[in-house]
Each structure stands twice: as C-alpha cells, then as structure tokens.
C-alpha positions in Angstrom: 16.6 -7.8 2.8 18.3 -5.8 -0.3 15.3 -2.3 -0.6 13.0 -3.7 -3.1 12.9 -1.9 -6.6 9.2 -2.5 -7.3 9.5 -0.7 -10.7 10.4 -4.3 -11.3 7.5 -5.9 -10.9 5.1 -2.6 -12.0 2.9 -5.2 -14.6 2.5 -7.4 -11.7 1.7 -4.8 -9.5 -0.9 -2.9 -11.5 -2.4 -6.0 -12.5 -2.8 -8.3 -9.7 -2.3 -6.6 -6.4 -5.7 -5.5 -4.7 -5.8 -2.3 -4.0 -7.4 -0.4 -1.0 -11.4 -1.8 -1.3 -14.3 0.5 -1.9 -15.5 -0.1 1.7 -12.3 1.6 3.2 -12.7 4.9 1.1 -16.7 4.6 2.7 -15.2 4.2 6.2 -13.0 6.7 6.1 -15.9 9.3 7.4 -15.5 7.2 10.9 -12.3 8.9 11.7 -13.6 11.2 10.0 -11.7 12.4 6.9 -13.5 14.3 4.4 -12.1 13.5 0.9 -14.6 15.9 -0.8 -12.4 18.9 -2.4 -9.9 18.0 -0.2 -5.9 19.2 -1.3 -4.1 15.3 -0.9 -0.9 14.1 -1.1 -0.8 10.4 -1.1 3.4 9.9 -0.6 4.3 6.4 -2.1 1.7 6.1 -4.4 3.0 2.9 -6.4 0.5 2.3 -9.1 -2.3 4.7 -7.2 -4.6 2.4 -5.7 -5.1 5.3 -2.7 -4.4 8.5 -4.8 -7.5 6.9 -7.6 -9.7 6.3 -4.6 -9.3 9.8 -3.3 -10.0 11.7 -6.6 -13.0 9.4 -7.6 -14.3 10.3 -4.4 -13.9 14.3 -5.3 -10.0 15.2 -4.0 -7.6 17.3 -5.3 -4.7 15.0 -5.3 -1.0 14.6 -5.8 0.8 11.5 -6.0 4.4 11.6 -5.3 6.5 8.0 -5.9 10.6 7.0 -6.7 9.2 4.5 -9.5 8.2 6.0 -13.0 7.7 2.5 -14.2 5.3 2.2 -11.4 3.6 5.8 -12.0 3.5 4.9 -15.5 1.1 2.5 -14.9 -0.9 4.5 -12.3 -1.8 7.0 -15.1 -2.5 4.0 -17.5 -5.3 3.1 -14.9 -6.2 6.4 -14.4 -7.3 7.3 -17.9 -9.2 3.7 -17.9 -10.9 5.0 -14.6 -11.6 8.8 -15.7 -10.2 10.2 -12.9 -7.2 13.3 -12.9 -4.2 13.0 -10.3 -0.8 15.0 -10.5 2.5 12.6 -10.3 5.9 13.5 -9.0 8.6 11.9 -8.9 10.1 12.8 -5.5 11.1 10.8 -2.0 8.5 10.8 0.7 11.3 12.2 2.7 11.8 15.4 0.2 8.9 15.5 -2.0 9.9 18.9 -3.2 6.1 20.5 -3.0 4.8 23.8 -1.4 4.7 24.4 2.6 1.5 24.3 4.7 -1.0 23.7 1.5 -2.3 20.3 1.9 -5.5 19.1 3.9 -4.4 16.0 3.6 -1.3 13.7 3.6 -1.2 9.7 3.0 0.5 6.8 2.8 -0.9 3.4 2.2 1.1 -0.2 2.4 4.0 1.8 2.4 5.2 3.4 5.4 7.4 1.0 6.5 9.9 1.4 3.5 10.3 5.3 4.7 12.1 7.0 7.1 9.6 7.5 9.4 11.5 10.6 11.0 11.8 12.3 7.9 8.7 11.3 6.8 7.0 13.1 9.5 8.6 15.9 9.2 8.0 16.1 5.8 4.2 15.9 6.1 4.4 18.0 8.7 5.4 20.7 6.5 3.0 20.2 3.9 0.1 20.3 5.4 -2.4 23.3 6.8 -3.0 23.6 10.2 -5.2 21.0 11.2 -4.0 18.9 8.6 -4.4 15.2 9.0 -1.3 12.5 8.0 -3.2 9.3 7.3 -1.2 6.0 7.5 -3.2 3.0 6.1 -2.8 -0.5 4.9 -4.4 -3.3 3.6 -2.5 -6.9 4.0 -2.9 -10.1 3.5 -3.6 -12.6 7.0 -1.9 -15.7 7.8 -3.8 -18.5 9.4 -2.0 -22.3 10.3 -2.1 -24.0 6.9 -4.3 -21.3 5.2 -3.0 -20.1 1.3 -1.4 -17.0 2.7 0.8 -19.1 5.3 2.0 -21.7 2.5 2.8 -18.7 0.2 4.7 -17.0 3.1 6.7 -20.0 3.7 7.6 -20.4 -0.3 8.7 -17.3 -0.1 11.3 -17.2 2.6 12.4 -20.7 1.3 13.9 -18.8 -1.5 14.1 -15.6 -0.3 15.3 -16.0 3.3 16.1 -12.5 3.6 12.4 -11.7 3.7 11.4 -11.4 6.9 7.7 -9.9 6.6 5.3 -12.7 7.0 3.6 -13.8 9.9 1.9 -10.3 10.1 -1.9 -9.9 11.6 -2.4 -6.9 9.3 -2.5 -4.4 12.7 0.5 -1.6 13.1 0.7 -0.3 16.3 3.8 1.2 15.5 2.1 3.7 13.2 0.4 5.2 15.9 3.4 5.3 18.0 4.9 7.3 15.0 2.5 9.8 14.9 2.7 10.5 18.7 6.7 10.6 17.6 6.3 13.1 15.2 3.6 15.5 17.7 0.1 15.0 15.6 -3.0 15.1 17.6 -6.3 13.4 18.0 -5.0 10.0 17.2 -7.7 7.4 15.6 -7.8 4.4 14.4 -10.0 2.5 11.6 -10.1 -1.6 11.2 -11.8 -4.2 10.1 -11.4 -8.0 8.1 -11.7 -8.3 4.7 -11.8 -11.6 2.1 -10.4 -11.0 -1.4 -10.8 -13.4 -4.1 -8.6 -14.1 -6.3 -7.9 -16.8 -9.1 -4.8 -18.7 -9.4 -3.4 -17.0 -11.9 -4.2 -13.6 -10.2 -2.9 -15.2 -6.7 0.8 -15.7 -8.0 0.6 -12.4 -10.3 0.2 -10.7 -6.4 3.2 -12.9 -5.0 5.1 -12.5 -7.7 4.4 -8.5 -7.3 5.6 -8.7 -4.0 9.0 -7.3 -2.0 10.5 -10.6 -1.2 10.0 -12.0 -4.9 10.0 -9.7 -8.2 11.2 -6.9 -6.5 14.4 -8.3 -4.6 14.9 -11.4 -6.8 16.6 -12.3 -9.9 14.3 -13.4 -12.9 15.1 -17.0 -13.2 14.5 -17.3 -9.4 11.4 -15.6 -9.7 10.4 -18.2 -12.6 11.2 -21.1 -10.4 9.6 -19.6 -7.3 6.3 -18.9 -9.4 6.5 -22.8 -10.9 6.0 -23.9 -7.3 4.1 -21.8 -6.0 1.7 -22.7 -9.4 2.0 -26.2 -8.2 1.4 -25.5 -4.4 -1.8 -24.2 -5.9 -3.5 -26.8 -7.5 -2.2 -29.5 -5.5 -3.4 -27.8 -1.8 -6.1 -25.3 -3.1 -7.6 -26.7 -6.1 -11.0 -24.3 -5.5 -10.5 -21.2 -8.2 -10.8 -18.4 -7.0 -9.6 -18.7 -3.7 -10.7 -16.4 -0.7 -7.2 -14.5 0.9 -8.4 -13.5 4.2 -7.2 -9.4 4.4 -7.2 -6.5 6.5 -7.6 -2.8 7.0 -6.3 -0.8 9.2 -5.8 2.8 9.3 -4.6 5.4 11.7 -4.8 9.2 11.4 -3.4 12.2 13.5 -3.8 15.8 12.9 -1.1 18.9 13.4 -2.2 21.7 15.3 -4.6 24.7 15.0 
C-alpha cells in the first residue's frame, strides 16, 4: 500500500474517528505515567486525540505531525475543548526540538507509519534521563461476521493493497522496539473496549481510514462508502452499533 496522506481525509478524521477514551488517560497511572506538569511530546499527533488528553489532564505538551490539514483541525478542537498545546510541523524521525528536555514522549495509533529506528533514536534524544517513550493504540476488533470484519473485507475488495485487518488490537512488536532502541522497565497496559457509533458516524471512521480516503481516489471512495452504507442497513440495521475496541499500551524508560 501507497503511504497514506491522511491530510485527505482530516474532516473525517476529526469528526468521526474515536479517539483515545477517558478510561485510558485514568489507567495510565498503572504503568505508571504521571501526566501532571509533565514536558510531552506526542510525535504523530493527527487531529490530537493523545496530545488533548494529556494537557486536559495538566501536561505541558507539544504535538509534532507532517499534516497541517490535520493539525488544523487539532487546534479547531482544542479551542472547543479549552485546552493549550504547541504544534510543529516536523517528522517523528527529525522533529527539530531541544535535546534531553522532555519527560515524556508518545505516539498513539501511529507507530507503525514511522521508522521505528529513527524514531527511537529520536525520542531518545529528547527526553530527560528517565524519560519514558510511550507507544499506545486503540483499534478496532474483528470477530467472524461481526461489523468490523464485513468493513475490513469491503475494504480490501477495493483496496487490495491494504493489508491491515485481521488485527486483535495487541503489538508485541512495540515492545520488541523498545528493547531495540535500549529503554528500560518495559510495561504494558490493556484492556477491551466497545464504542458506539451511528451509521453515519461508522462510515465517516472508514472513510477516515488508511486503506480508503487516505490512499484512494474520490470517486472510489464515493462508491466504497455507497456500499458500505448499504452493508449497513441491510446486516446491522440496530443504530448505533457497538465496535468492539481495544487498548493497549506499552512504555519503556531511558536511563538515569
């Protein structure tokens, strides 16, 4: 699959994708992370979803994406939300900020677009000693016959380059790339989740996704969302619908 531009689909996105829920921001003491005056940089930030739940919550935070459409949006919903947060636009690779100042470094449902080599490095550098990289995400679960494993297969039949379904929302390769890149006092957070959303919400969060808006031509993403409307209400006529989710988070920490 072509590397999504999700600037293309940044109304979708802001509008329809669920972000990181309240009860992972409470969880997050478990591994433990203390968000509370805390310097962040949450690398990837899209529309915000992790850099808004980190100030509300009392951190310092910069937000560092490739997409100003996308960031355009994140400070949209930031004003509605009352909360300050610092955008760049920068690679997660090269973000361009200051060495060794950050207690914190994050990236949520986004890792896997980096290069994770890079990537480490680069938090590496930023933070403080004792700094913790955290690596989170929150996706969708596929179950025989369920909404999410009908959607999947829409997807790939016009997009058969996209090859990310099937997934159990657990990333054991993010703790393999910590270990990688030499952070410490590995731990891991999960748990399920359901989401509801409507219909119309349901295909705004397809249509937001890498292997539609953001790798497809508009009149293909017209067509796609046409069946997928009809998949809807012809298989899942309840509205809203209940999309089984998960989190799962892992978090390392450089050395003292």
């Amino acid at each position: 699959m072509t590397n999504p531009d999700f600037g293309q689909t940044a109304y979708d996105y802001a509008r329809y994708r669920a972000g990181f829920p309240p009860e992972f921001f409470d969880s997050l003491d478990e591994i433990p992370i203390v968000l509370k005056e805390a310097r962040i940089v949450d690398l990837g930030t899209g529309v915000g979803t992790l850099a808004r739940g980190f100030a509300k919550r009392g951190g310092l935070v910069t937000a560092v994406d490739i997409s100003e459409d996308l960031m355009r949006e994140a400070r949209r919903m930031d004003d509605e939300s009352g909360v300050e947060v610092k955008y760049v636009t920068a690679s997660a690779e090269n973000t361009g900020l200051p060495d060794g100042e950050f207690d914190i470094v994050a990236a949520g449902q986004c890792w896997w677009w980096f290069d994770a080599e890079l990537a480490l490095a680069e938090a590496e550098r930023l933070l403080k000693p004792g700094g913790a990289l955290l690596l989170a995400s929150f996706d969708w679960i596929g179950q025989p016959g369920n909404v999410v494993d009908l959607t999947e297969r829409l997807i790939e039949s016009h997009n058969p380059d996209w090859q990310m379904g099937g997934g159990n929302g657990h990333h054991p390769e993010f703790l393999v790339d910590l270990q990688r890149g030499g952070f410490d006092e590995l731990t891991q957070l999960t748990f399920p989740l359901d989401v509801s959303y409507s219909h119309e919400a349901w295909r705004g969060r397809i249509r937001a996704s890498a292997g539609v808006t953001a790798t497809l031509p508009a009149e293909r993403v017209e067509t796609f969302d046409q069946e997928l409307a009809e998949l809807l209400k012809e298989r899942f006529p309840e509205d809203p619908i209940d999309i089984p989710h998960r989190v799962f988070a892992v978090v390392g920490r450089t050395s003292t």
